[in-house]
C-alpha positions, 0 to 999 in steps of 0.5 A: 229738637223737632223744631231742629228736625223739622228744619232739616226735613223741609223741602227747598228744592228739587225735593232736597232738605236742608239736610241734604244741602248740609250735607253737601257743604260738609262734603266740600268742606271736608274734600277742602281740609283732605286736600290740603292734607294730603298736599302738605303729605306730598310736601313735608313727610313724602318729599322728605323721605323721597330726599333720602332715597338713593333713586331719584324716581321718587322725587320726580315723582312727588314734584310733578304730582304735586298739584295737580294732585290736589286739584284732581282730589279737590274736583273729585271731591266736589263731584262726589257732594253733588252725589248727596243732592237730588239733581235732575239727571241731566243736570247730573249728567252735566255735573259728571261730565264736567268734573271728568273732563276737569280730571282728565285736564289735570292728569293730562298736565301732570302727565305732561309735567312728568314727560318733561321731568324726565327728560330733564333729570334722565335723558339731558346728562346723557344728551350732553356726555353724548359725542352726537349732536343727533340727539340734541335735535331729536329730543326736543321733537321726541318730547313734543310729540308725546306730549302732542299726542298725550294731548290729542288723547285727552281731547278726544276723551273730552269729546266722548264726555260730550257726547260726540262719537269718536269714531265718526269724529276720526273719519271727519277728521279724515275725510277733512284731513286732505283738505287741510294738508292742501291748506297747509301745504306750506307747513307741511313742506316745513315738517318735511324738511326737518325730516330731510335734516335728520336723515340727511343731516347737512348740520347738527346743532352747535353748528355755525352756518350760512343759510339764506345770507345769515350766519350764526350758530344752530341753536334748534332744529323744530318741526317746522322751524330751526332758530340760529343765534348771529355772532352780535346775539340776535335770534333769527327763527328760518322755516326747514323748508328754506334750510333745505330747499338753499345753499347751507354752507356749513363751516363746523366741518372745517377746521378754519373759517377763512376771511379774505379782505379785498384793498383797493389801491389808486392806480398811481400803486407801482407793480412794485409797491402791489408786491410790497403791500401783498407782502405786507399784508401776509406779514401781518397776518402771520405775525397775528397768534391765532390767524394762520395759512395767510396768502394774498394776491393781485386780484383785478383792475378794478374801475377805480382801483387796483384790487389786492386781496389778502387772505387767512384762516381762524381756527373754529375754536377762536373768536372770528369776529375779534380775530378780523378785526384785529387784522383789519385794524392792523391792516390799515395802521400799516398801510398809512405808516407805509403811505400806501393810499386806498382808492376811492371811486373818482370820475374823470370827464375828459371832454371837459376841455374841449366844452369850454371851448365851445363855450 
């Protein structure tokens, strides 16, 4: 027994004792086995009684806290074991700073985590029995604005575990503030423009327009960029600068997405056979069940061919790359059964007689 005590009182280091240190391992050990406690609390007994309840508060809330729960326990846990040696101050200011930072981090996340439940089980069902497409835009940048300043508090907590004044870092931060909106001018002009599509808002989400030459459906409007999905599926990402700064054509608000094919026909076409393909191209159009409004016309003399145009509608609701094709299709295997002949560009070199001659 006194060589046991004796053991336990010897001195290792920093005036700690064997003690002291098995102290400290039996503190971890024990904040190990709570935290796993309490973390299989969270997921059998608390999740199930959540389950059964009529709101759904609870589950949301079990389901965020989750782990960071049990990582908060388990770095609080270990800066309380610190506390059973005898540490330098400084190296037990640097154990206090740290564990609170690492804290700080996982609240911050859980509370991140929650934003996003929230959103999800509260605000997307309302979102999507909503008439209005302004919430579907507004939302996202809502969400991601509190989590950015959820994260720019948690920083600045950091930085006061650091030592640094916040005060001062705040005006720093403001003097330099100029400075970096002059680097930033571009995204800024972004940020403005996602501004000017919210207030003045020449399309919403779901909206299928034409911008910069690219056309497609409005999947999200950001901050600094909106992204829009083309008809063959590819994803274009444009800068709100450029949405608002071009022509947005915007063809939701119309009830049709109108098409006109341009036909050149060779120049030995009679007036009367202009009429008939006219004719023709109407009577197909019509003759489509979904196509409408069709009209046609004589539109120019062209450098190589007689240029006729024949003109329709698809509803919005319709498939507009299926319907054209369609048409075209039909178009063409009716103009050859009627021996009409498409124009193709040609050259005529009409001094070529008289330089054989000369030859």
């Amino acid at each position: 027994m006194m060589m046991l005590k004796e053991l336990l009182a010897q001195d290792l280091v920093y005036g700690n004792t064997v003690s002291n240190f098995a102290l400290f391992g039996g503190v971890v050990f024990l904040t190990l086995v709570l935290s796993k406690v309490i973390q299989s609390v969270f997921r059998n007994q608390l999740k199930r009684l959540a389950r059964s309840s009529a709101t759904m508060l609870d589950d949301i809330l079990l389901e965020t806290l989750d782990r960071p729960l049990y990582w908060i326990l388990l770095v609080a846990g270990v800066q309380i074991s610190f506390n059973t040696l005898l540490l330098p101050k400084q190296l037990t200011s640097m154990v206090h700073n740290t564990s609170t930072v690492v804290i700080t981090m996982f609240v911050t996340w859980a509370a991140s985590n929650l934003i996003s439940a929230m959103r999800a089980h509260y605000l997307d069902p309302m979102i999507e029995k909503s008439e209005s497409k302004l919430d579907d835009q507004l939302v996202p940048i809502m969400e991601k604005a509190f989590k950015a300043a959820l994260w720019t508090f948690a920083i600045l907590i950091v930085f006061s575990n650091m030592g640094y004044d916040i005060l001062s870092l705040l005006t720093g931060l403001g003097i330099g503030g100029l400075a970096i909106a002059m680097a930033a001018q571009e995204t800024l002009s972004n940020v403005f423009g996602s501004i000017t599509i919210f207030t003045d808002q020449p399309f919403q989400v779901g909206d299928l327009i034409t911008v910069e030459g690219h056309t497609g459906i409005v999947e999200e409007v950001g901050l600094r960029t909106s992204r829009m999905k083309t008809a063959s599926g590819v994803a274009i990402t444009i800068p709100n600068s450029h949405m608002v700064a071009g022509a947005v054509i915007n063809h939701s608000v119309e009830t049709l997405r109108r098409q006109e094919v341009v036909l050149g026909l060779v120049y030995d076409t009679t007036a009367e056979e202009l009429r008939a393909a006219m004719a023709l191209g109407e009577d197909i159009v019509q003759a489509h069940p979904v196509a409408t409004d069709a009209s046609s016309g004589f539109i120019r003399f062209a450098d190589c061919a007689l240029e006729i145009a024949i003109r329709f509608g698809v509803p919005e609701h319709e498939n507009y790359g299926a319907v054209c094709s369609e048409i075209n299709l039909q178009i063409k295997e009716q103009f050859d059964a009627a021996g009409y002949d498409m124009a193709f560009p040609t050259m005529t070199l009409d001094g070529l007689k008289a330089l054989s001659k000369v030859a």
